[in-house]
PyMOL Python script that loads the backbone (N, CA, C, O; Angstrom):
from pymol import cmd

cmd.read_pdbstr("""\
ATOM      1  N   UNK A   1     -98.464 113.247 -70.445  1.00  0.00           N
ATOM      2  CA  UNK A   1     -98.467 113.917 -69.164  1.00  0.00           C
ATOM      3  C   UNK A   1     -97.881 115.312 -69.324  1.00  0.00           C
ATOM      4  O   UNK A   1     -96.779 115.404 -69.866  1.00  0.00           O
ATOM      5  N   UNK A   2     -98.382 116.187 -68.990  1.00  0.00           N
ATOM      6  CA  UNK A   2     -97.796 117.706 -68.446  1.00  0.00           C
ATOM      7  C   UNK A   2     -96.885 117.809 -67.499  1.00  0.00           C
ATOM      8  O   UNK A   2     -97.095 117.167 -66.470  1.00  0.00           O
ATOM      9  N   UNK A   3     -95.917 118.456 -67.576  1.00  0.00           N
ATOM     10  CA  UNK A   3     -94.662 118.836 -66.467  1.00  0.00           C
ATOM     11  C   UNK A   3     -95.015 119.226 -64.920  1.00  0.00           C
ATOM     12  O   UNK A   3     -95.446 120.273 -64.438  1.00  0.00           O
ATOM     13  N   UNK A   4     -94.734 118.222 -64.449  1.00  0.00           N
ATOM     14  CA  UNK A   4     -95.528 118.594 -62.894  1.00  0.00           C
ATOM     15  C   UNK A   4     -96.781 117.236 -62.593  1.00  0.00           C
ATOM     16  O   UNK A   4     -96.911 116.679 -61.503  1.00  0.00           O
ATOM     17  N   UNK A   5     -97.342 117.016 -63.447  1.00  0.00           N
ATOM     18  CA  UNK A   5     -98.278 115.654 -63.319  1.00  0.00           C
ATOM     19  C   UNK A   5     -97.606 114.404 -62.787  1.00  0.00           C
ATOM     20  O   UNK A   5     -96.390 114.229 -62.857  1.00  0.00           O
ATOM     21  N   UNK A   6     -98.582 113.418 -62.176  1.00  0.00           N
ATOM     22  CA  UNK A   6     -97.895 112.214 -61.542  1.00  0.00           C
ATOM     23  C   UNK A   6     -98.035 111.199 -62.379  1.00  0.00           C
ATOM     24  O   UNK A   6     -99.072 111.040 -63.023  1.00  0.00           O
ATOM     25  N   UNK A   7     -96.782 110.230 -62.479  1.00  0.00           N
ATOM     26  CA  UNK A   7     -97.127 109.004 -63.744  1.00  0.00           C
ATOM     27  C   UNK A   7     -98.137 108.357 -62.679  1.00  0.00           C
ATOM     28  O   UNK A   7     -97.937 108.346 -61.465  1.00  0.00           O
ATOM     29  N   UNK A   8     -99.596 107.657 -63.531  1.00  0.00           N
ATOM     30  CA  UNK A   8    -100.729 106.922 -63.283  1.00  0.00           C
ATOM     31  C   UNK A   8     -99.976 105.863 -62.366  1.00  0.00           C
ATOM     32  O   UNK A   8     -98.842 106.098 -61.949  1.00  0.00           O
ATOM     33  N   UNK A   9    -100.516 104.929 -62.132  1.00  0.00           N
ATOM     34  CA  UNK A   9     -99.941 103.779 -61.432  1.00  0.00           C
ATOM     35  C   UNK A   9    -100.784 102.507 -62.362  1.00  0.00           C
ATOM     36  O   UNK A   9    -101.937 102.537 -61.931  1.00  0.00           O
ATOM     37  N   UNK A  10    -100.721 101.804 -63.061  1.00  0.00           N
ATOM     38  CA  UNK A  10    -101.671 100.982 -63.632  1.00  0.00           C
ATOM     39  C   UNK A  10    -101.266  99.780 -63.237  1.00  0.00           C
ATOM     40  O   UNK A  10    -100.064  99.647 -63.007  1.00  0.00           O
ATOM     41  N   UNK A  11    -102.238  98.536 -63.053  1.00  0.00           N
ATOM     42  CA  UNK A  11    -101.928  97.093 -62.907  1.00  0.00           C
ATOM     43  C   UNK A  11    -102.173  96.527 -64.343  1.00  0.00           C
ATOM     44  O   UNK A  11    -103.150  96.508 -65.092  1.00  0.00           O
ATOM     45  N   UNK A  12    -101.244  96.200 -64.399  1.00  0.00           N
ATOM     46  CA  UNK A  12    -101.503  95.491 -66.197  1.00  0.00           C
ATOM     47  C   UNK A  12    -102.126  94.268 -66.210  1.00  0.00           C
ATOM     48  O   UNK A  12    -102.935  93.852 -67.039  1.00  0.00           O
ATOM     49  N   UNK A  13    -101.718  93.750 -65.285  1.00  0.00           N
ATOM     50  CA  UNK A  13    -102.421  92.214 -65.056  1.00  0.00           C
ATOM     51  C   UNK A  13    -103.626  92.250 -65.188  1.00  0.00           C
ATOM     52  O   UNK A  13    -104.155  91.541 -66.044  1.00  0.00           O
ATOM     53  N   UNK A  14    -104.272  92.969 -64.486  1.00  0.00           N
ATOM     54  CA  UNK A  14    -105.791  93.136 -64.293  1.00  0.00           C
ATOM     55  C   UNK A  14    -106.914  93.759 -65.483  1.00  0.00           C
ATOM     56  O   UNK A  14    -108.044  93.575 -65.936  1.00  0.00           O
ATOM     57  N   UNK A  15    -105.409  94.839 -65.647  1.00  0.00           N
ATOM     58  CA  UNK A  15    -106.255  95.392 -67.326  1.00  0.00           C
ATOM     59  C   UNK A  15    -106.205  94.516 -68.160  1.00  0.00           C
ATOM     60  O   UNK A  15    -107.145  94.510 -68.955  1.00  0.00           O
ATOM     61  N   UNK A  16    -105.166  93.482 -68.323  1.00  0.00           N
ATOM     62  CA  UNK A  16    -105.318  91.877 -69.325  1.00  0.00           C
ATOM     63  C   UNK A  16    -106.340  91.569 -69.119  1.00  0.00           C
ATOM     64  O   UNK A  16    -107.196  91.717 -69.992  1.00  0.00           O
ATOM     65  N   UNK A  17    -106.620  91.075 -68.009  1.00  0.00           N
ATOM     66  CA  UNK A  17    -107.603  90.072 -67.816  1.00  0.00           C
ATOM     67  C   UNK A  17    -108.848  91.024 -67.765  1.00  0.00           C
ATOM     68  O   UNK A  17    -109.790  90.287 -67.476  1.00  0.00           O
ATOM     69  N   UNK A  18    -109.122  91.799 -67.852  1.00  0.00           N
ATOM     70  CA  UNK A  18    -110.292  92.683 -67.736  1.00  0.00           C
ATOM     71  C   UNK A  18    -110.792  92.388 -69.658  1.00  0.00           C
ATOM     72  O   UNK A  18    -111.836  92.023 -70.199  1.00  0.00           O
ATOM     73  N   UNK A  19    -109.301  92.813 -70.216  1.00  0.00           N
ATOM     74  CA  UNK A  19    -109.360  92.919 -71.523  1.00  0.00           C
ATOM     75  C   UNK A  19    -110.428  91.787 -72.116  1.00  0.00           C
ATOM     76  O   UNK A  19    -111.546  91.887 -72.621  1.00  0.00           O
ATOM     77  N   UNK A  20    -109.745  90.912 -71.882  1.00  0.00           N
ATOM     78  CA  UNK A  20    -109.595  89.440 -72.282  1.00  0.00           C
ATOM     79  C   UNK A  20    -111.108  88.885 -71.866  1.00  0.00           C
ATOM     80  O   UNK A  20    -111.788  88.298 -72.708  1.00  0.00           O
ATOM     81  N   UNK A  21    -111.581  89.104 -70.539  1.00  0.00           N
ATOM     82  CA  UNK A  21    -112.937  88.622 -70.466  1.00  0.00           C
ATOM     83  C   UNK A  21    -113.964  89.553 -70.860  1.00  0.00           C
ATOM     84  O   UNK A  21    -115.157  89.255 -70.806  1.00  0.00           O
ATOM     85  N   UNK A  22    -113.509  90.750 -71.283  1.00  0.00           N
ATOM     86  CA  UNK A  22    -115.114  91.541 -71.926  1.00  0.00           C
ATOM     87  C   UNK A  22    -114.788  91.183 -73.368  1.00  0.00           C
ATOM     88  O   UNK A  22    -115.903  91.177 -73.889  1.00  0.00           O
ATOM     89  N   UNK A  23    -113.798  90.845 -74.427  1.00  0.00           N
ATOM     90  CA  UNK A  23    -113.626  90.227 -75.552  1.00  0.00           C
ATOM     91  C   UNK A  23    -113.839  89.244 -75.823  1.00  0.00           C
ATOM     92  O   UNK A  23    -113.842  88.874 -76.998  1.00  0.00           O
ATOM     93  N   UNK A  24    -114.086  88.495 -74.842  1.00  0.00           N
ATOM     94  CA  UNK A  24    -114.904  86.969 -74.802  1.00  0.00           C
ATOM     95  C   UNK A  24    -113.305  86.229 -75.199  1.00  0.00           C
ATOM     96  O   UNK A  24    -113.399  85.068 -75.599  1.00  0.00           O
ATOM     97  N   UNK A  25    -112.020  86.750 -75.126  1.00  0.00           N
ATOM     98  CA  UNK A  25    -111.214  85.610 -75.402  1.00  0.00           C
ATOM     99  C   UNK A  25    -111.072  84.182 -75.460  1.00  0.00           C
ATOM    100  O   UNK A  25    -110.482  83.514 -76.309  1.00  0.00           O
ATOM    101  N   UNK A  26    -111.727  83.790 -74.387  1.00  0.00           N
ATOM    102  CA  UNK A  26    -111.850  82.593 -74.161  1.00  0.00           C
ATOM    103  C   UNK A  26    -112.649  81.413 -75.041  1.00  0.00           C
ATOM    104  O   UNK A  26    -112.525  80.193 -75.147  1.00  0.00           O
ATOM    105  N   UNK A  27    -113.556  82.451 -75.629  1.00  0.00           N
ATOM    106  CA  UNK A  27    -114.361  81.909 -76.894  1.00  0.00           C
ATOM    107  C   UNK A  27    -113.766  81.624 -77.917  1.00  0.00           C
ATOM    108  O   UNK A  27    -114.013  80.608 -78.568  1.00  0.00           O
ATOM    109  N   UNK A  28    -112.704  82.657 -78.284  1.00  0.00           N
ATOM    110  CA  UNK A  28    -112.113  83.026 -79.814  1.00  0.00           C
ATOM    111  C   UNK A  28    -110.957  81.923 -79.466  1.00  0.00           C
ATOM    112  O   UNK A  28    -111.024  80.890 -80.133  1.00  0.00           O
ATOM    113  N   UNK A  29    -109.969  82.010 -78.563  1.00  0.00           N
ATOM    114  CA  UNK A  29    -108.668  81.525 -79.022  1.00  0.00           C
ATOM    115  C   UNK A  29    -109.414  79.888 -78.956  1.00  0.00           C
ATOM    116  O   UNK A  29    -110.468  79.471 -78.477  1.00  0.00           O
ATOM    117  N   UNK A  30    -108.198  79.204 -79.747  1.00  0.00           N
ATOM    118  CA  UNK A  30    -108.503  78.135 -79.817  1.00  0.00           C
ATOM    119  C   UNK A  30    -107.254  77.651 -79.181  1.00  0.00           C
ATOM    120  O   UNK A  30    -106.272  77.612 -79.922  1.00  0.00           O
ATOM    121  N   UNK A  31    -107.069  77.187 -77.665  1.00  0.00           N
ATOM    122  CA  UNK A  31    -105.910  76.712 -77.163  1.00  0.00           C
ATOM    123  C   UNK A  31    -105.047  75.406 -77.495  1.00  0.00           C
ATOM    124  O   UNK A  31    -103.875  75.182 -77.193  1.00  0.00           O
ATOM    125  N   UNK A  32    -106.104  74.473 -78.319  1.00  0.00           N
ATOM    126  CA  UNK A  32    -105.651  72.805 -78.292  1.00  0.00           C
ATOM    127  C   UNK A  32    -104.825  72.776 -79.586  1.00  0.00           C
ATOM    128  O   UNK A  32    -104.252  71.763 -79.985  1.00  0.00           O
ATOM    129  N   UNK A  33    -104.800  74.330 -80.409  1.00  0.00           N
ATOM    130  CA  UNK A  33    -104.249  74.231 -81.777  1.00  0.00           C
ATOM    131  C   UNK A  33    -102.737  74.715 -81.530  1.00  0.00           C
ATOM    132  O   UNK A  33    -102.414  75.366 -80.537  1.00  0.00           O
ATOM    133  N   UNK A  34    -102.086  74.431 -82.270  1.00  0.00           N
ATOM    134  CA  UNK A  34    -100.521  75.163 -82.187  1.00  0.00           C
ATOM    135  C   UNK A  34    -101.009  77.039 -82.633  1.00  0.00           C
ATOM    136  O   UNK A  34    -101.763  77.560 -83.455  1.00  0.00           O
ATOM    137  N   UNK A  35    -100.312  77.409 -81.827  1.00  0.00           N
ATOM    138  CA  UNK A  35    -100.591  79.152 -82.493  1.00  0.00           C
ATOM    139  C   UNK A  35     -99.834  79.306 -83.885  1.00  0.00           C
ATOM    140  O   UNK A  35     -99.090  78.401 -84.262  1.00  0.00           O
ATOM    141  N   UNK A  36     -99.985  80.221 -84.493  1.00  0.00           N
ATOM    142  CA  UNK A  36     -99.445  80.406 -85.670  1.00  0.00           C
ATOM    143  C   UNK A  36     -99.399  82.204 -85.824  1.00  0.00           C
ATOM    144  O   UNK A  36    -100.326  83.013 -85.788  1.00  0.00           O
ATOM    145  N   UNK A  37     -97.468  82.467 -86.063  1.00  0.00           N
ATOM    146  CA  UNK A  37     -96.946  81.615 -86.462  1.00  0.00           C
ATOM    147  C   UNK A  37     -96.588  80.370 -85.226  1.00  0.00           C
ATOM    148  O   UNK A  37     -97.043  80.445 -84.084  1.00  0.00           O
ATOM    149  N   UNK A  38     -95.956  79.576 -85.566  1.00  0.00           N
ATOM    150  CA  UNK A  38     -95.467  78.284 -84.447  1.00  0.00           C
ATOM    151  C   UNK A  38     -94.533  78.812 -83.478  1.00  0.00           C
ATOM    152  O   UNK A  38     -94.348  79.953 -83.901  1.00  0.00           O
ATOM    153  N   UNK A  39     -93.997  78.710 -82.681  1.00  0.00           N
ATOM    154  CA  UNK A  39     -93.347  79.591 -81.227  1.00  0.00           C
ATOM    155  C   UNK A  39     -91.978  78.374 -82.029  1.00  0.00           C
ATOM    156  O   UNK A  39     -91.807  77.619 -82.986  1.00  0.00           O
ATOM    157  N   UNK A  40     -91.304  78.908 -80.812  1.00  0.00           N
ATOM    158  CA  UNK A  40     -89.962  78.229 -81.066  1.00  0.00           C
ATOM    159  C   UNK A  40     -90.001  77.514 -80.253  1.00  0.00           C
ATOM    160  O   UNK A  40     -90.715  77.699 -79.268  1.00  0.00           O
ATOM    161  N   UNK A  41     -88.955  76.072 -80.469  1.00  0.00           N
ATOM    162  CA  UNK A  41     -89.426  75.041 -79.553  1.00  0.00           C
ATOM    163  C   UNK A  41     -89.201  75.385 -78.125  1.00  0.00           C
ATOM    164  O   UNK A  41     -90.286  75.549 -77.568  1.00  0.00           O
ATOM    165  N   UNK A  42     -88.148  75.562 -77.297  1.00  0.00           N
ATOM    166  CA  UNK A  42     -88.286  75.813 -75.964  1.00  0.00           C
ATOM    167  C   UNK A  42     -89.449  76.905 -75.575  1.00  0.00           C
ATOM    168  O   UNK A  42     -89.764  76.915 -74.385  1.00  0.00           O
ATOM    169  N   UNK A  43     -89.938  77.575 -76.210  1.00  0.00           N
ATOM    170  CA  UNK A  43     -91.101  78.925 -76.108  1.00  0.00           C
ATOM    171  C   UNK A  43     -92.487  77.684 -76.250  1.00  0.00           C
ATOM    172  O   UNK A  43     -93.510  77.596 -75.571  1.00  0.00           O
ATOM    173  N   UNK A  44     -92.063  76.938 -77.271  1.00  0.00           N
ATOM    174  CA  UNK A  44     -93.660  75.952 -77.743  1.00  0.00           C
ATOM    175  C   UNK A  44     -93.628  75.137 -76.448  1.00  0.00           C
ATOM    176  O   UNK A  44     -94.762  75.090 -75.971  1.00  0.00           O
ATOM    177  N   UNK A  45     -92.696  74.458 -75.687  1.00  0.00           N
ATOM    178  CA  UNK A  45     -93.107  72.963 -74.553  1.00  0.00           C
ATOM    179  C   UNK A  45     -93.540  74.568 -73.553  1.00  0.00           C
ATOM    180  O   UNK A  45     -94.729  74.580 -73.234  1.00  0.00           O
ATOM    181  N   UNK A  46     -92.822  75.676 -73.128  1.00  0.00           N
ATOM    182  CA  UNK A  46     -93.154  76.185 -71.980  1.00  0.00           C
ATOM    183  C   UNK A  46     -94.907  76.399 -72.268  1.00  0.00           C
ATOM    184  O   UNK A  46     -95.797  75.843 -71.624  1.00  0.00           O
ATOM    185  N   UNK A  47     -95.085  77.331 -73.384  1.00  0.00           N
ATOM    186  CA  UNK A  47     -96.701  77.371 -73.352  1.00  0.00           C
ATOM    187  C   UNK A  47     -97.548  76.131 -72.790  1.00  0.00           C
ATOM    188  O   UNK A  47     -98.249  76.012 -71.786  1.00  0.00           O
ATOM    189  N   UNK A  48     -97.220  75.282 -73.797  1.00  0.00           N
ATOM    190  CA  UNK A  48     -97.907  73.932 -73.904  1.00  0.00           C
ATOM    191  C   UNK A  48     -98.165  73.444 -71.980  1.00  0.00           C
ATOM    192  O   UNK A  48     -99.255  73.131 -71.500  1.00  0.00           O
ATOM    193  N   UNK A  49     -96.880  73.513 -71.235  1.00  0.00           N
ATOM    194  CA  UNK A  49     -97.173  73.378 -70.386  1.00  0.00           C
ATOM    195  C   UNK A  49     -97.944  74.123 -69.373  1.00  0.00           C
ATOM    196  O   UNK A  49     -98.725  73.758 -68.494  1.00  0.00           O
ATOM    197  N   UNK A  50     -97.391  75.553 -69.839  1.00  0.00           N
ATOM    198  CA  UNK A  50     -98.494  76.623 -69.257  1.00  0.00           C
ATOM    199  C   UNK A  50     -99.909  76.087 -69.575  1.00  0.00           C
ATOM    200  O   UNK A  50    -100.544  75.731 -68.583  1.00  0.00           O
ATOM    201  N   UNK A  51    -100.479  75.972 -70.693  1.00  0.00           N
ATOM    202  CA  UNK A  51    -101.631  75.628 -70.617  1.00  0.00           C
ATOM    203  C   UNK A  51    -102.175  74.699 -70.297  1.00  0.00           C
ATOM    204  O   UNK A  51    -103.353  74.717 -69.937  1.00  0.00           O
ATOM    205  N   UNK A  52    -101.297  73.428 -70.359  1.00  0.00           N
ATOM    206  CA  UNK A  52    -102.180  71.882 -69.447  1.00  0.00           C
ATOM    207  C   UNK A  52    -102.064  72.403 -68.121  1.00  0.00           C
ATOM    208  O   UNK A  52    -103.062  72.321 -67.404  1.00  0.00           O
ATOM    209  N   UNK A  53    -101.007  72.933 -67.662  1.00  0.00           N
ATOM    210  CA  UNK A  53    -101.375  73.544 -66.299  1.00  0.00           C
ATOM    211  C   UNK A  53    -102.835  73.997 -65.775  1.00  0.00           C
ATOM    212  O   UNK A  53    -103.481  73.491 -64.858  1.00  0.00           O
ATOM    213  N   UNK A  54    -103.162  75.033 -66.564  1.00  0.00           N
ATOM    214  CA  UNK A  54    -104.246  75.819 -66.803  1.00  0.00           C
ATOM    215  C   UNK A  54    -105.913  75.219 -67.123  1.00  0.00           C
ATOM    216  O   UNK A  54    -107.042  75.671 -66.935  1.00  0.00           O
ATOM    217  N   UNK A  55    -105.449  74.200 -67.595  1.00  0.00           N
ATOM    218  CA  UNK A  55    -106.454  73.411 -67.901  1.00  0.00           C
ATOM    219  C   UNK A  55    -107.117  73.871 -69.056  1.00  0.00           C
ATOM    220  O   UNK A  55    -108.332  73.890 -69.248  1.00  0.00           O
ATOM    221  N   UNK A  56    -106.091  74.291 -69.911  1.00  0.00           N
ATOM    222  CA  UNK A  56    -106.342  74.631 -71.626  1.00  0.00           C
ATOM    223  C   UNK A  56    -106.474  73.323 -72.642  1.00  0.00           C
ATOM    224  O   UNK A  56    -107.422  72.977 -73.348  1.00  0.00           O
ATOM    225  N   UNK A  57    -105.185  72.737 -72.451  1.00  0.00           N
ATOM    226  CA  UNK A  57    -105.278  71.664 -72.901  1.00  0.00           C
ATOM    227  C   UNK A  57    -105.257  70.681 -72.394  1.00  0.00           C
ATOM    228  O   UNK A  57    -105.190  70.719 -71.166  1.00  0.00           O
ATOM    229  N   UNK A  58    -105.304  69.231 -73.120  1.00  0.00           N
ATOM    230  CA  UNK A  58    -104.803  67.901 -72.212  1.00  0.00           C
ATOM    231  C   UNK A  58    -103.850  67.018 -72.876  1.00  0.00           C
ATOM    232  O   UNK A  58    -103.307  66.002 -72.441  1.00  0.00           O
ATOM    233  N   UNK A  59    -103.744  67.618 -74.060  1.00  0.00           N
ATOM    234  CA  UNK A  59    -102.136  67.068 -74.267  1.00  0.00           C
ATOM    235  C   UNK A  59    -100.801  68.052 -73.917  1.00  0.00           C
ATOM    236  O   UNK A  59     -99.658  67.622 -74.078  1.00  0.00           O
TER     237      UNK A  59
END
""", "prot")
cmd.dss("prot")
cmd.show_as("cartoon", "prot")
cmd.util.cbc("prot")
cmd.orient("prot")
């Protein structure tokens, strides 16, 4: 930015998910696998649950 310009306003959320569905993410990741490297355990049950939430996985 130049001195005098306004900071942008961006929604990040939206640019994710914008990201994410013209990359076909949904194709590539493979959710039912552990990620690698492996998360740490309290980081590994929150995902895990994030995603059965989500209806990623079903275990």
């Amino acid at each position: 930015l130049l001195p005098g310009d306004e900071e942008p306003e961006v929604d990040l959320g939206r640019l994710l998910q914008t990201v994410y569905e013209r990359a076909a993410y949904d194709l590539r990741v493979r959710y039912e696998e552990e990620p690698v490297p492996p998360l740490e355990p309290p980081f590994a049950e929150w995902a895990a649950t994030l995603l059965r939430e989500k209806g990623y996985r079903r275990r």
